[in-house]
LUMZA-585660 format. One line per 2 residues: their letters; for each residue x, y, z of C-alpha. Coordinates in Angstrom, 3 decimals. Example, Ala and Ser with C-alpha at 12.3 -4.5 7.8 and 13.67 -1.06 7.14 Angstrom:
2
AS) 12.300 -4.500 7.800 | 13.670 -1.060 7.140
This chain:
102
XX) 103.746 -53.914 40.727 | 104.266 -55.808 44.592
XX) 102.377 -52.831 45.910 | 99.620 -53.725 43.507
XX) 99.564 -57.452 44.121 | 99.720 -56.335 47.851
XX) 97.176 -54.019 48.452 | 93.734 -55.410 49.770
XX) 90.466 -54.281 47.800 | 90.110 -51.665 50.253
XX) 93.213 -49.858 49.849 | 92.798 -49.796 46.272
XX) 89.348 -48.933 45.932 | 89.531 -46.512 48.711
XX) 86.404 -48.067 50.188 | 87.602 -49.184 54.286
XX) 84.090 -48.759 55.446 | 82.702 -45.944 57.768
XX) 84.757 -44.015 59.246 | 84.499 -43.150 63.582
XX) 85.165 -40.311 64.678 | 87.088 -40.765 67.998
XX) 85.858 -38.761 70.889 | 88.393 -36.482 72.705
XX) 89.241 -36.223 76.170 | 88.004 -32.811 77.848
XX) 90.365 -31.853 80.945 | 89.585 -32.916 83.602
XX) 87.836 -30.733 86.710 | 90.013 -30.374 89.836
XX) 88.705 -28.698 92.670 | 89.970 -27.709 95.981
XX) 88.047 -28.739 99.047 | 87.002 -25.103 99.408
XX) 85.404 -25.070 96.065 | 83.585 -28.454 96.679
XX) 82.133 -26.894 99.820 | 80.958 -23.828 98.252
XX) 78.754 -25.722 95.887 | 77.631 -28.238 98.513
XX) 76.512 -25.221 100.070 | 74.890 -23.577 97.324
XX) 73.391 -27.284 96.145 | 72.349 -27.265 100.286
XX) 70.634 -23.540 99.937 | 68.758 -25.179 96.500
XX) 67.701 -28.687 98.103 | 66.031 -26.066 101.327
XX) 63.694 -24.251 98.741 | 61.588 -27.373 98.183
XX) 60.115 -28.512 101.672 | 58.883 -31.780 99.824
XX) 62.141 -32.516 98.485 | 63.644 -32.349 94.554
XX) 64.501 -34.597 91.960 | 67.743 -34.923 90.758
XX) 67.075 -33.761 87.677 | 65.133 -30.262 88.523
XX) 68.184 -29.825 90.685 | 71.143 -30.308 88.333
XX) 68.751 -27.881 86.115 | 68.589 -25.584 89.062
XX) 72.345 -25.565 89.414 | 73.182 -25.156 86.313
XX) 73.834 -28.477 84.710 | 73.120 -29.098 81.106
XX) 70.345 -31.638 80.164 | 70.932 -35.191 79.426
XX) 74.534 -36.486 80.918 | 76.567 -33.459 80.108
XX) 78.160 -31.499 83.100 | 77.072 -34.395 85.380
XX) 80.485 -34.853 87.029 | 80.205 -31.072 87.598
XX) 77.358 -32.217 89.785 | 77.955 -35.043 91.049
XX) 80.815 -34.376 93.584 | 79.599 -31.391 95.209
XX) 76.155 -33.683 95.753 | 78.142 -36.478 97.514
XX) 80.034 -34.050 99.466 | 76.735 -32.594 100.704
XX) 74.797 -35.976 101.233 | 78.596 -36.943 103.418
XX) 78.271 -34.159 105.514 | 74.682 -35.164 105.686
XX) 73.433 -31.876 105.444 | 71.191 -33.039 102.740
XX) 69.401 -36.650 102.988 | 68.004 -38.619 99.764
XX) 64.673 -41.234 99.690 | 64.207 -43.389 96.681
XX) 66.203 -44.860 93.607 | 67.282 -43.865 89.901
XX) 65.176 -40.804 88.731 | 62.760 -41.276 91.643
XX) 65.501 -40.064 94.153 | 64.552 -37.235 96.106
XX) 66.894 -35.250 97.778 | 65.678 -33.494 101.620
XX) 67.460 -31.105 103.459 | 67.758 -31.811 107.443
């Protein structure tokens, strides 16, 4: 009987509302130095096909990536590694960035 007086409506109706689903954590990505230069490289060898530069999304299509945000932080690093060793140069902001090769 206490466990009746104690229970909230929702416990005894069953009803607690909608119920999230909780997003899991994926493992994350570590790469060696070596690695991260081999795809600057290969991002590098991409960026030199287009003479009038690319956007960052035809590239992350180009290299692989997945549309919308998934796979980006595949992408990302290798790109700032390449635009560090300035190999690779990039004019504008948000989705108007183009990236150049030097």
């Amino acid at each position: 009987m206490h466990a009746l007086r104690s229970a909230s409506l929702g416990d005894l109706t069953g009803a607690h509302g909608p119920v999230r689903a909780t997003k899991g954590k994926g493992k994350r990505i570590r790469r060696s130095p070596e690695e991260l230069q081999r795809l600057a490289d290969h991002l590098v060898a991409l960026v030199m096909k287009h003479p009038n530069g690319i956007r960052a999304e035809d590239l992350k299509r180009a290299f692989g990536v997945k549309p919308g945000n998934v796979g980006a932080k595949v992408f990302t690093k290798p790109l700032a590694f390449a635009l560090e060793s300035k190999r690779i140069t990039k004019r504008g902001r948000r989705r108007m960035t183009t990236y150049h090769a030097r």
